[in-house]
C-alpha positions as CSV (number, residue, x, y, z in Angstrom):
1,X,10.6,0.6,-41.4
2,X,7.9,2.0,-38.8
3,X,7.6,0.9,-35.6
4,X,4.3,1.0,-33.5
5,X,3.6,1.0,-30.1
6,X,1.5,-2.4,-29.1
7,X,-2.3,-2.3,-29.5
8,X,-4.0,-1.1,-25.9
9,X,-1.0,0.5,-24.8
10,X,-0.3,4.1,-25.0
11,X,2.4,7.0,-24.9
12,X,2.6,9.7,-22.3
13,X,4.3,12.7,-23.1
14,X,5.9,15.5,-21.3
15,X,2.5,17.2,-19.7
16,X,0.4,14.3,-19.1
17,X,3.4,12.9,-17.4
18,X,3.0,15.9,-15.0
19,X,-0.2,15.0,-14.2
20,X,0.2,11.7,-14.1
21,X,2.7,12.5,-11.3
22,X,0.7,15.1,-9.5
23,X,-2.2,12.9,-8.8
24,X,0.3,9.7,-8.1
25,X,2.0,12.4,-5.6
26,X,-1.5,13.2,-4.0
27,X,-2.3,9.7,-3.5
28,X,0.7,8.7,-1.8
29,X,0.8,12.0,0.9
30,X,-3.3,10.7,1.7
31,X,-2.5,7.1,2.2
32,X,0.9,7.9,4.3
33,X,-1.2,10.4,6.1
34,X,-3.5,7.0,7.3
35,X,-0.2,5.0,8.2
36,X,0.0,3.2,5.2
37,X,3.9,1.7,3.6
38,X,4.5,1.6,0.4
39,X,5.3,-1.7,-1.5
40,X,6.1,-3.2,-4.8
41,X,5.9,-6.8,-6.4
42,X,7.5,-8.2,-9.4
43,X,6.1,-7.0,-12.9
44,X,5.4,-11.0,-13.6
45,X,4.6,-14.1,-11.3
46,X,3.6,-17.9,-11.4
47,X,0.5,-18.0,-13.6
48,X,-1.0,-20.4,-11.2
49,X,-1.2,-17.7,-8.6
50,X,-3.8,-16.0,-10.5
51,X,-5.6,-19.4,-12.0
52,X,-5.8,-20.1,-8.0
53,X,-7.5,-17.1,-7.2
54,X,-10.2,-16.3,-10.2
55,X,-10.1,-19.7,-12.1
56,X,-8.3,-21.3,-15.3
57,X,-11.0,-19.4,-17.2
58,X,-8.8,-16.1,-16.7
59,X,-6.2,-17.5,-18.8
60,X,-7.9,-16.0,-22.1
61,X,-7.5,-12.5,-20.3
62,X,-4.2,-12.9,-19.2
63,X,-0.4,-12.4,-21.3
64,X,0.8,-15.5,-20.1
65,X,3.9,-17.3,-21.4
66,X,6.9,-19.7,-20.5
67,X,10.2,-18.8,-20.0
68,X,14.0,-20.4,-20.6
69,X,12.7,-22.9,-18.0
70,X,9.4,-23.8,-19.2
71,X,8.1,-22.1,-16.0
72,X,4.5,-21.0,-16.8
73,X,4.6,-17.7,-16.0
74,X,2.1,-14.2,-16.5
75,X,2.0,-10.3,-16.4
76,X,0.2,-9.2,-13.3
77,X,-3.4,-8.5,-14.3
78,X,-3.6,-6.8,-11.0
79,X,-1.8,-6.6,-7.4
80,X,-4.1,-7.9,-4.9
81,X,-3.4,-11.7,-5.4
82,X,0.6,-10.8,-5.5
83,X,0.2,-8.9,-2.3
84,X,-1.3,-12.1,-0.6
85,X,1.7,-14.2,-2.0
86,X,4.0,-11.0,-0.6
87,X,2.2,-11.5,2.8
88,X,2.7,-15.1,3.4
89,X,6.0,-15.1,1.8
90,X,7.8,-12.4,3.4
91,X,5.3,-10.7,6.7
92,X,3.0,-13.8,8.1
93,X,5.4,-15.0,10.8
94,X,7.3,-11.4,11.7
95,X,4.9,-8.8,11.5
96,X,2.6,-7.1,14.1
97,X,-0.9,-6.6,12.9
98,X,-2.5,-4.4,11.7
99,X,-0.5,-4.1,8.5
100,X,-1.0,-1.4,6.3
101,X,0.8,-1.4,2.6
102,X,0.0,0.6,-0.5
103,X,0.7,-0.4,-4.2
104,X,1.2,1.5,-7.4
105,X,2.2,0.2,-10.1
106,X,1.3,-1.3,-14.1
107,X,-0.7,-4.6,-14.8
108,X,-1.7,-6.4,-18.1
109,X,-5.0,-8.0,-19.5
110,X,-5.4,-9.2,-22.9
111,X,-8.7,-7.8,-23.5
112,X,-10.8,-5.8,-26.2
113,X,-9.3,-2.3,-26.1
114,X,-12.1,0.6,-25.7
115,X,-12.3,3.9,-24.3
116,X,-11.4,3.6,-20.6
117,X,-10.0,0.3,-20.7
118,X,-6.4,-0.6,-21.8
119,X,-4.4,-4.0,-22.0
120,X,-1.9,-2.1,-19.8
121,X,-3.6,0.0,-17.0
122,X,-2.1,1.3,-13.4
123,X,-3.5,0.6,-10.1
124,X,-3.2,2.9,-7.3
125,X,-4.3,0.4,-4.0
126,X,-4.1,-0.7,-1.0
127,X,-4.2,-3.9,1.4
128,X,-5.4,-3.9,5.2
129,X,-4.7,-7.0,6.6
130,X,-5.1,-7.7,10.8
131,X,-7.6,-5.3,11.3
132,X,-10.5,-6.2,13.0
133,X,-14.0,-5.4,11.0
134,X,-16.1,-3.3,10.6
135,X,-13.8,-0.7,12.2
136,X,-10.9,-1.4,9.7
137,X,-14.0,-1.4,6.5
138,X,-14.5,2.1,7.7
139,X,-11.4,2.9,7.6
140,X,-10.2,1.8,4.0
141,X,-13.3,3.4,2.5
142,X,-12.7,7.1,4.0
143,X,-9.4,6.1,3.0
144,X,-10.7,5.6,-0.5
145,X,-13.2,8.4,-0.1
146,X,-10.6,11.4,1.0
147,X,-8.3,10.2,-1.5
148,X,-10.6,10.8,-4.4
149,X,-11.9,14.2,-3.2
150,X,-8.1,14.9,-2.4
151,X,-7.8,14.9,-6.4
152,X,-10.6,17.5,-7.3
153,X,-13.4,14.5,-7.9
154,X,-16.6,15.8,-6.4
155,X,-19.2,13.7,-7.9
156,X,-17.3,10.4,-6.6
157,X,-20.3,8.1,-5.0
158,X,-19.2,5.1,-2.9
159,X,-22.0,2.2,-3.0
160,X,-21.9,-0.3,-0.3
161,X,-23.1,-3.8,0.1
162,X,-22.7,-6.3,2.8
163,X,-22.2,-10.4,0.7
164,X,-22.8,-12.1,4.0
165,X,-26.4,-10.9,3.3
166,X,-26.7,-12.7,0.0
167,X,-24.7,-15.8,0.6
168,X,-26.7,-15.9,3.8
169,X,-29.4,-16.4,1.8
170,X,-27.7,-18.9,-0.1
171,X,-26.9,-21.0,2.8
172,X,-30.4,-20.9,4.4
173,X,-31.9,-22.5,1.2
174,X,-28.6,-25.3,0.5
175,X,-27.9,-23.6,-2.6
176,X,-24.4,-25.3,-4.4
177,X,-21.5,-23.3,-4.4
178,X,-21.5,-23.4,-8.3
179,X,-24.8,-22.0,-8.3
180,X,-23.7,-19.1,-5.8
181,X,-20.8,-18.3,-8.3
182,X,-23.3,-18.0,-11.2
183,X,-25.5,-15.8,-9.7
184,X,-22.9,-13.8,-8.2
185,X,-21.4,-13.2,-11.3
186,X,-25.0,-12.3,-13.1
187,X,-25.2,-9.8,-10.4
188,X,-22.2,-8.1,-10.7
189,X,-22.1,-7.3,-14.5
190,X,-25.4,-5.1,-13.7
191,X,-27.4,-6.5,-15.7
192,X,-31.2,-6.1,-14.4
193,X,-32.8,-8.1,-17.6
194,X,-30.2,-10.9,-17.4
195,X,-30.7,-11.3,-13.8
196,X,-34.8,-11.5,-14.2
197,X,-34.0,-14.1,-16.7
198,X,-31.5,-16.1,-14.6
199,X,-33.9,-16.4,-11.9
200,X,-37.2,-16.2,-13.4
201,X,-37.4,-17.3,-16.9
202,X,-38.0,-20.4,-18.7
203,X,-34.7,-22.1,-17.3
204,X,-33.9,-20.3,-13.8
205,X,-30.4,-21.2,-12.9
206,X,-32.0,-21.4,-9.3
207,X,-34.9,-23.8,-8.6
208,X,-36.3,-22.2,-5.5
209,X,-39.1,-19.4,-6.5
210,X,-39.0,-17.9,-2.8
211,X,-35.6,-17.1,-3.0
212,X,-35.7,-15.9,-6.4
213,X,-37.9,-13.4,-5.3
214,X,-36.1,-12.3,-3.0
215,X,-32.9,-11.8,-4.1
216,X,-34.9,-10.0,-7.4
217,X,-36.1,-7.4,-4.7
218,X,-32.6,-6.8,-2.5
219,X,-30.7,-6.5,-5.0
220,X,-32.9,-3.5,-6.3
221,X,-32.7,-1.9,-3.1
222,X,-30.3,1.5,-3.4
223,X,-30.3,4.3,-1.4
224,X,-29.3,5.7,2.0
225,X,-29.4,4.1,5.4
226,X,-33.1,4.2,5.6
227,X,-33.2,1.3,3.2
228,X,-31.5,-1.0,5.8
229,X,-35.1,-1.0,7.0
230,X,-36.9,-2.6,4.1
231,X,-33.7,-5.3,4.1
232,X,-34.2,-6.3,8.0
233,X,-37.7,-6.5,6.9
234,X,-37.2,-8.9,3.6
235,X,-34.7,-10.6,5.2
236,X,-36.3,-11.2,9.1
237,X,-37.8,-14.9,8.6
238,X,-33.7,-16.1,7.6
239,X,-31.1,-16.6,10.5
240,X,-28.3,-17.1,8.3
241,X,-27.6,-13.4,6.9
242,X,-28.9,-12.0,10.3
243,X,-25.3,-11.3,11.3
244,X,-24.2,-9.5,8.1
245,X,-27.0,-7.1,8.0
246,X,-26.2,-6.4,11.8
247,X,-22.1,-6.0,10.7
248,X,-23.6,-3.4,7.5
249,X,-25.6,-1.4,10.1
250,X,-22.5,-0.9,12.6
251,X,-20.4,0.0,9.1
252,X,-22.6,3.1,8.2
253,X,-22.5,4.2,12.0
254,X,-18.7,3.7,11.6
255,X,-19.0,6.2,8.5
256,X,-20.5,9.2,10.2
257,X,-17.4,8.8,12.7
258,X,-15.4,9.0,9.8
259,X,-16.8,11.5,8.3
260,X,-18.1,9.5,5.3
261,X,-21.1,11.1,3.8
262,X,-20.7,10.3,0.1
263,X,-22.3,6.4,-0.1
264,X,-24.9,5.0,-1.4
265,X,-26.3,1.5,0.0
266,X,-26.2,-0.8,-2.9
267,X,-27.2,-4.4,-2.5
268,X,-26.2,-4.9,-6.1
269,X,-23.0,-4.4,-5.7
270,X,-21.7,-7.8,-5.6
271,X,-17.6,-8.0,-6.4
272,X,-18.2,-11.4,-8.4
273,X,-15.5,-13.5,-6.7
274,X,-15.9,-16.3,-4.0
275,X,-13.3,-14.6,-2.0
276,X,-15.1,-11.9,-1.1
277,X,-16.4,-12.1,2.4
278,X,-18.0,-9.5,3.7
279,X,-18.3,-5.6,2.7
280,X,-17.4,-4.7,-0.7
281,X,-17.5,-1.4,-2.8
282,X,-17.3,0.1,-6.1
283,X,-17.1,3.7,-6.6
284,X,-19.1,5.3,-9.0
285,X,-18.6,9.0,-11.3
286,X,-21.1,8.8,-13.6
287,X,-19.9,12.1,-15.8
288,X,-17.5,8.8,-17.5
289,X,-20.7,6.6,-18.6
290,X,-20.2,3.6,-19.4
291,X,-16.4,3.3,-17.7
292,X,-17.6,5.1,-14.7
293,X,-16.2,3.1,-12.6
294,X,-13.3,3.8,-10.9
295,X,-12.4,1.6,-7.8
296,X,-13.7,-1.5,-6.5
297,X,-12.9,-3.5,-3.1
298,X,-13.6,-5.2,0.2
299,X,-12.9,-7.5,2.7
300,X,-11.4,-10.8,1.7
301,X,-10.0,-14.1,2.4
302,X,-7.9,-14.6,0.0
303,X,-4.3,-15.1,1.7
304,X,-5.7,-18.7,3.4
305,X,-7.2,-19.4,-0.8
306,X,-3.5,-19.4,-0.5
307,X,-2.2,-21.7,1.7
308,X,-2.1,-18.8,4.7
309,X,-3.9,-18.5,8.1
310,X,-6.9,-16.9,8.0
311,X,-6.6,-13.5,8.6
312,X,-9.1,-10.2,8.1
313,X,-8.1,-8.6,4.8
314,X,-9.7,-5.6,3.2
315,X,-8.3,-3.6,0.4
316,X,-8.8,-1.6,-2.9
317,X,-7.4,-0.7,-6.3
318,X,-8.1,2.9,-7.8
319,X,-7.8,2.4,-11.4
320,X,-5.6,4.7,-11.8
321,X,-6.1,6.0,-15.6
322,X,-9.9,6.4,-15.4
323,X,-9.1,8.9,-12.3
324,X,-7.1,10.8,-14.5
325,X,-9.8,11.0,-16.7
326,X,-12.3,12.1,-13.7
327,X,-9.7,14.9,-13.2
328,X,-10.2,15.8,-16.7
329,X,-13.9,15.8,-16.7
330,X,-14.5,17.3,-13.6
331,X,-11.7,19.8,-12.7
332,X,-11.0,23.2,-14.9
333,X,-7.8,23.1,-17.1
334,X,-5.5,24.9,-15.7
335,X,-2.4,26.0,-17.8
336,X,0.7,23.9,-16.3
337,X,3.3,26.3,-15.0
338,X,7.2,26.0,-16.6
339,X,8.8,22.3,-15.7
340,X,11.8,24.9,-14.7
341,X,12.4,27.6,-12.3
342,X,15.4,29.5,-14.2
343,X,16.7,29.0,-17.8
344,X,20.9,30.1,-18.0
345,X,21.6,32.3,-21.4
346,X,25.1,32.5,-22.1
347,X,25.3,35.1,-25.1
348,X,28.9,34.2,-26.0
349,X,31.6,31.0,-25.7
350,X,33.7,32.5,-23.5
351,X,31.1,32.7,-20.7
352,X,30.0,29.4,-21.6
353,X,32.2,27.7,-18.3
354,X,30.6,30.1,-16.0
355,X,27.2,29.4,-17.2
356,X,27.8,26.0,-16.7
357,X,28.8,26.4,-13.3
358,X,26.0,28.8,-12.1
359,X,23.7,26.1,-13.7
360,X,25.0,23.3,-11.2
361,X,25.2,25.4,-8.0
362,X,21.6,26.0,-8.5
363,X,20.7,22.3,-9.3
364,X,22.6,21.5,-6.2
365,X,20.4,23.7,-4.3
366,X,17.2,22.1,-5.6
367,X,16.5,24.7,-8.1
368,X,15.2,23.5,-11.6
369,X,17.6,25.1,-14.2
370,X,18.4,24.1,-17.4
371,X,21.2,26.1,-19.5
372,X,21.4,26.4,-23.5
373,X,23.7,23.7,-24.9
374,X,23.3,24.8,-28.6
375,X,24.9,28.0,-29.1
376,X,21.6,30.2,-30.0
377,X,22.1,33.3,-30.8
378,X,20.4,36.0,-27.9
379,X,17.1,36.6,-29.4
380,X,16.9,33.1,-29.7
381,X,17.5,32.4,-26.6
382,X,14.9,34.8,-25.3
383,X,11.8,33.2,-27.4
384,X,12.9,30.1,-26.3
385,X,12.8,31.2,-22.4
386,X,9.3,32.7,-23.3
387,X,7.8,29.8,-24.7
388,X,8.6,27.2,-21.9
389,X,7.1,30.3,-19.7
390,X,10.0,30.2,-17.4
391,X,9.6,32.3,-14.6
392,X,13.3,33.7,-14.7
393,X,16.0,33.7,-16.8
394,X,19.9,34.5,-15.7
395,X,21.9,36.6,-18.7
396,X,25.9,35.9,-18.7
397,X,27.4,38.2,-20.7
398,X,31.3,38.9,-21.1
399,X,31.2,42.7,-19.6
400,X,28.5,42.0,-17.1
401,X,30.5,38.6,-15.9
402,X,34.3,41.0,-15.7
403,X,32.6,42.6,-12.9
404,X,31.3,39.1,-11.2
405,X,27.8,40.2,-12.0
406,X,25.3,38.4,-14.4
407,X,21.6,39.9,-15.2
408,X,18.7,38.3,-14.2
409,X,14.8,39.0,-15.8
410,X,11.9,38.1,-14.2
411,X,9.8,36.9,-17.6
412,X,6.6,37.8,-16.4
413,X,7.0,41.7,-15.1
414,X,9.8,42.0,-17.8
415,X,12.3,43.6,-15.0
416,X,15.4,42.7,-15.1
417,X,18.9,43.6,-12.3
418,X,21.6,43.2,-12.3
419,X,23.1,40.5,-9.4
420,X,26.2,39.9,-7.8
421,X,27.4,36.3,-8.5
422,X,28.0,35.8,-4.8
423,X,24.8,36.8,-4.3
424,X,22.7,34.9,-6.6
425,X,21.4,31.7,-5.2
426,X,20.2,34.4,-2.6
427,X,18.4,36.5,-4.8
428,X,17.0,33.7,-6.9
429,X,15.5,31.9,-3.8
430,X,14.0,35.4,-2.6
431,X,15.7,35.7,0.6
């Protein structure tokens, strides 16, 4: 009988593991560095917390089931909505705002697997909730920015758009709000061609030529601040999105104080989901083509969607395995040192006990050492020692261990001493 693993999943094995949990370690020291707290949430929750938040439609993405209790229930296809429920459940009434909380964990999508896009994928994120804007915007996405370049990713460019702009827009010309939702979702799959025919061709989904000309030309608008110009200027005869242009301008002032210097202005950048408020972003390495995109985000009002007071919310979610692949792409392999710091030989039984022993004093003092269980003969032993590149291996023999000593060789210079036992967690820490 052969078993499989499930279809868009994968294995990790013992390096990519390391990794893995180099980068996860990186991201957490940046985002406790910014006074962030670590969270989790349950690996399943109420379906209708998601069909709330993006629609019954989501359903056909989602691995949804009942249980015993014919409670409809799903996997998480991501943490954002959870940490909303999490927020009004547990920190609405007790905690003092600003909160800051950061997420990493696994979440599920039934979709079509491809290269860069599995039906179980991690998120590395966070949630800012309390914060007034556009200080707080500023401060996620320097979060987001230093967190990248903390992992090696140079070519990481953030692109920036303000939605109040757009559904200014909308407002000014009484456009419905299933109209807005269309559009907004033609925009955000990036689609130039589909978007000229949405507004412009035979059938335009809106009936308003004026504003289908203008959105056509803001939404091509990309570049740096000196294209805020050219959108006060398509923009000045509308009240409406007046504000949000004024709240993008204070955001990229915000930026140089941060030291933010990797953006782009985007105005076609749209985060296709009604509760998107105000500034949203998507980062961008474009050495990954088609899946370049690696983290998306913004401010939100999702929590009162919920049932919640309203509240400023801004967050993002790294996905988490196309960073590792940026780290592939963009850093230099570098051979992985040992997973140990001393391998334990011991050549005979007899010194078997003693080998154990020096093998948990030096586990007990944070030392990675593993010890031979299978009785291999010395020259085993050695090859062994040399092909997990250990740094240093730790001899017991039966004369050297009468006199309380053992011999320890470094594996890379080849020298070798011989050590007194008392004085070996000494001598092995370098003291």
């Amino acid at each position: 009988m052969e078993f499989n693993k499930p279809r868009g999943t994968r294995d990790f094995l013992f390096d990519e593991m390391r990794k893995r949990k180099e980068a996860e370690s990186t991201l957490r020291n940046i985002f406790e560095s910014y006074g962030y707290q670590e969270i989790k949430t349950p690996l399943f929750e109420e379906l209708k917390l998601f069909t709330t938040k993006s629609g019954e439609e989501i359903v056909d993405q989602l691995y949804n089931f009942k249980d015993k209790s014919d409670r409809d229930l799903t996997l998480r296809p991501e943490i954002t909505a959870p940490v909303a429920r999490l927020y009004i459940n547990e920190l609405q009434k007790t905690s003092t705002k600003p909160i800051k909380l950061y997420y990493y964990g696994s979440c599920f999508r039934y979709e079509r697997p491809q290269k860069g896009r599995f039906r179980q994928f991690w998120q590395f994120g966070c949630e800012l909730i309390g914060a007034k804007t556009p200080q707080g915007e500023a401060e996620v996405i320097a979060l987001c920015s230093d967190s990248i370049n903390a992992l090696g990713i140079t070519t990481a460019d953030v692109n920036i758009n303000h939605l109040g702009i757009i559904r200014g827009l909308f407002k000014h010309f009484n456009i419905s709000t299933e109209t807005q939702r269309e559009i907004m979702v033609v925009i955000d799959k990036g689609d130039k061609d589909l978007l000229i025919e949405s507004l412009s061709g035979k059938n335009p989904v809106i009936d308003n030529d004026e504003l289908n000309q203008i959105l056509l030309k803001l939404i091509d608008l990309v570049g740096d601040k000196s294209i805020l110009s050219e959108v006060e200027e398509l923009i000045k005869p509308y009240d409406e999105p007046q504000e949000a242009l004024n709240e993008l301008k204070e955001l990229i002032e915000l930026l140089e104080s941060f030291k933010v210097d990797n953006y782009t202005l985007n105005l076609g950048v749209a985060r296709g989901l009604d509760y998107y408020t105000g500034i949203v972003f998507e980062i961008y390495v474009p050495e990954l083509g088609a899946q370049k995109q690696i983290c998306g985000g913004g401010s939100y009002s999702l929590i009162k969607v919920f049932g919640g007071e309203e509240v400023e919310s801004t967050g993002f979610a790294l996905g988490f395995d196309r960073l590792m692949n940026a780290i592939e792409e963009l850093t230099d392999a570098e051979e992985l040192p040992s997973h140990l710091d001393v391998y334990v030989a011991p050549i005979s039984a007899e010194v078997r006990p003693k080998a154990y022993e020096i093998t948990q004093l030096l586990r007990k003092e944070g030392i990675k050492t593993d010890v031979d269980l299978n009785g291999k003969k010395f020259k085993k032993l050695m090859n062994y020692a040399d092909k997990i590149k250990v740094p240093k291996i730790i001899i017991i023999g039966a004369n050297d261990l009468s006199e309380n000593k053992v011999t320890v060789k470094d594996m890379n210079s080849g020298n070798q001493e011989l050590v007194d036992i008392d004085n070996l967690l000494s001598y092995i820490k370098g003291e």
